[in-house]
C-alpha positions in Angstrom: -34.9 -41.9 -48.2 -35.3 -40.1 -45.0 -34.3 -41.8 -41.8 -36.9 -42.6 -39.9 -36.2 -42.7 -35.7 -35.8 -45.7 -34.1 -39.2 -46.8 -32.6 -39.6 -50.7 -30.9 -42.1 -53.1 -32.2 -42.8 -51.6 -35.5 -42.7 -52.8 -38.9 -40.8 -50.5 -41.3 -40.7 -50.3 -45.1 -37.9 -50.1 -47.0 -39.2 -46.9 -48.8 -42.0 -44.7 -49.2 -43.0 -46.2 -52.2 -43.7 -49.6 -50.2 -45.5 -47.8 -47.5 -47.7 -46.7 -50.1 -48.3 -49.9 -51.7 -48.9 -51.7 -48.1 -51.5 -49.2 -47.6 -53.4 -49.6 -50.7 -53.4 -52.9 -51.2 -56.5 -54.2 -49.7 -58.4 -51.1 -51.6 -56.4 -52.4 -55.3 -59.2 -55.1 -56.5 -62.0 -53.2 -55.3 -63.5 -51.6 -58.4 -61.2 -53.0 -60.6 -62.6 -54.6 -63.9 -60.9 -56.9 -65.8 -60.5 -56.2 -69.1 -60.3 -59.1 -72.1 -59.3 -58.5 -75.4 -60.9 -60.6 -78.3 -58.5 -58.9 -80.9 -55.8 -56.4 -81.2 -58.2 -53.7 -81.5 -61.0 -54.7 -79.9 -61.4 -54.8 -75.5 -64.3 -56.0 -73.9 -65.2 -56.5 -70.1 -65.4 -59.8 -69.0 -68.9 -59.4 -67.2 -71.5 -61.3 -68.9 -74.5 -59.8 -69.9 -77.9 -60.9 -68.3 -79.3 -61.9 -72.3 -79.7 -59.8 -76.2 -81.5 -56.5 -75.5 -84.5 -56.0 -77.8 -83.4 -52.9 -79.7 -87.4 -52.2 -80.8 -88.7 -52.1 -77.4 -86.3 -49.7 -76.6 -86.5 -47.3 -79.4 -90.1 -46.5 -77.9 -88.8 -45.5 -74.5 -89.0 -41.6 -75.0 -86.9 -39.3 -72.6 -88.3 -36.4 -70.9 -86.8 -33.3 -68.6 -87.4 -34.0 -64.6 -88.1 -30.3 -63.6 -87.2 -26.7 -65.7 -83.7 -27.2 -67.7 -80.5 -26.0 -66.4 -83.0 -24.5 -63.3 -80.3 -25.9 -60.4 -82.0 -27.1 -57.3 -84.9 -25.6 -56.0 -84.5 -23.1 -53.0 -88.4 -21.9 -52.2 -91.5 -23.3 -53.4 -95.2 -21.6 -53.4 -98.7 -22.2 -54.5 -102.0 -21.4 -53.9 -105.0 -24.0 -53.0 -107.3 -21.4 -55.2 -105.4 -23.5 -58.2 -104.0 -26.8 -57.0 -101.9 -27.3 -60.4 -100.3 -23.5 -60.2 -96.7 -23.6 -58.6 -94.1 -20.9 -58.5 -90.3 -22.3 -57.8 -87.3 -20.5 -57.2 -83.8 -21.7 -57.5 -80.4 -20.6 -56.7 -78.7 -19.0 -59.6 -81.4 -19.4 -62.1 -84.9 -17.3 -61.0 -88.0 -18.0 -60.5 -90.1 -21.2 -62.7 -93.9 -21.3 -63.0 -96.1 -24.6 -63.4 -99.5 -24.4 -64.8 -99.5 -28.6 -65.0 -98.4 -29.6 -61.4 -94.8 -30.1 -62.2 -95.0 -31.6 -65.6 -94.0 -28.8 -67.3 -91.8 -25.2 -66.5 -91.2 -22.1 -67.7 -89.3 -19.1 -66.6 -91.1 -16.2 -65.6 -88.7 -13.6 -64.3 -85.9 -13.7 -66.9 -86.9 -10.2 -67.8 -86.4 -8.9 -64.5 -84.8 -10.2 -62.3 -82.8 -13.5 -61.6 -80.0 -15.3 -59.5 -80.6 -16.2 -56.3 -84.3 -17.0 -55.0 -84.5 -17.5 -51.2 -88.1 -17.0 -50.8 -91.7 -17.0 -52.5 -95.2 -16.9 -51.5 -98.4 -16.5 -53.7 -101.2 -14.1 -51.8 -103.9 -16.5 -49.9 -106.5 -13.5 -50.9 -105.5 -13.4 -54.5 -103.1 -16.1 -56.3 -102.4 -13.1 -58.6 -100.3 -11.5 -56.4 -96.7 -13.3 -55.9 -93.9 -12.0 -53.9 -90.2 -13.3 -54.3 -87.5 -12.7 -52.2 -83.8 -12.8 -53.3 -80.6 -14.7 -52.0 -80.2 -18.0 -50.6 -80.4 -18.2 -46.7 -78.4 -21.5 -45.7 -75.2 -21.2 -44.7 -73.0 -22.7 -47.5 -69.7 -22.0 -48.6 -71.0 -20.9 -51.9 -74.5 -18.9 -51.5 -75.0 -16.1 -53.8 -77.3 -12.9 -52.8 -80.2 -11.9 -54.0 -81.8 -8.8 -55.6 -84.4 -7.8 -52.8 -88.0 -8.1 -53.2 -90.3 -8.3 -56.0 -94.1 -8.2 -56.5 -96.3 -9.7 -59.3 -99.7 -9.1 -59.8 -100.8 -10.8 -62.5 -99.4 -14.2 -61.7 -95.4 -13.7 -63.0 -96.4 -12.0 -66.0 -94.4 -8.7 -65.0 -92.7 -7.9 -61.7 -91.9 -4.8 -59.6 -88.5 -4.4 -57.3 -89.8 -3.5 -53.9 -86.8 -2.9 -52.1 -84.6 -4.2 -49.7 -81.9 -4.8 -52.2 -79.2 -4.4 -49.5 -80.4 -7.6 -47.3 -78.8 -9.6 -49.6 -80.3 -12.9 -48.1 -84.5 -13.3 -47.8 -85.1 -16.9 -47.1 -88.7 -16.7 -46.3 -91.2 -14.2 -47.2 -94.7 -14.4 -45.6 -97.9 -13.1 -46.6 -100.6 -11.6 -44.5 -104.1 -13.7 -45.3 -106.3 -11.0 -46.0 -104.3 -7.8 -46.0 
């Protein structure tokens, strides 16, 4: 054990090891379960359950996907009020999604194109045909990827076409004249 200096009106452990244990103590029984075995093999927790589940009612609960699988969280979002159930998402590290349904269902639409990063999207006001998308994440996080430049659809994410700027590395917001 090191020596410790000699300091008035303080407490000292014996060892580390008891300074340790002083200082967790009051944290020890939070969280802590106790566990009681019914049989050698068998260990149960002690908590009580509320009453018997009904094993029917739950085998008609059917699970569903929140959102597009594996899509990450969503970075830029744009639709047009021309079709109030069409919505274009774009995440970081997975592309650009399309909804036909409001959300209920996704698909990926740039796959054969482009992906990664998505910072920025916006659908034409003129013409919800034409979608632009702008890659790489703008906040500033310790782990944001760049993007790919700009891209253009129109015929509402069925093909895409680079338009540049592959060098900015980071769009976060791409904006759309109203009629031009």
């Amino acid at each position: 054990m090191d020596p410790l200096p000699e300091i008035p009106n303080v407490i000292r452990p014996q060892s580390r090891a008891a300074l340790f244990a002083a200082l967790l103590s009051p944290f020890a029984a939070l969280g802590a379960q106790r566990i009681t075995p019914t049989t050698a093999n068998d260990v149960r927790p002690s908590i009580p359950l509320a009453g018997a589940v009904d094993s029917a009612a739950l085998a008609t609960l059917k699970y569903r996907e929140l959102g597009p699988f594996r899509g990450g969280r969503s970075a830029a979002v744009a639709g047009s009020a021309a079709r109030p159930n069409e919505y274009y998402m774009g995440t970081p590290g997975g592309g650009v999604f399309k909804t036909l349904d409001g959300g209920q269902s996704w698909a990926p639409v740039t796959d054969k194109y482009f992906g990664g990063t998505i910072g920025g999207i916006a659908v034409s006001p003129s013409n919800p045909d034409i979608v632009y998308v702008g890659g790489g994440e703008g906040p500033i996080r310790g782990n944001v990827s760049h993007g790919e430049g700009v891209w253009k659809s129109a015929d509402a994410g069925k093909t895409w076409q680079p338009l540049g700027l592959e060098l900015t590395r980071q769009i976060s917001r791409v904006r759309v004249h109203p009629t031009n």
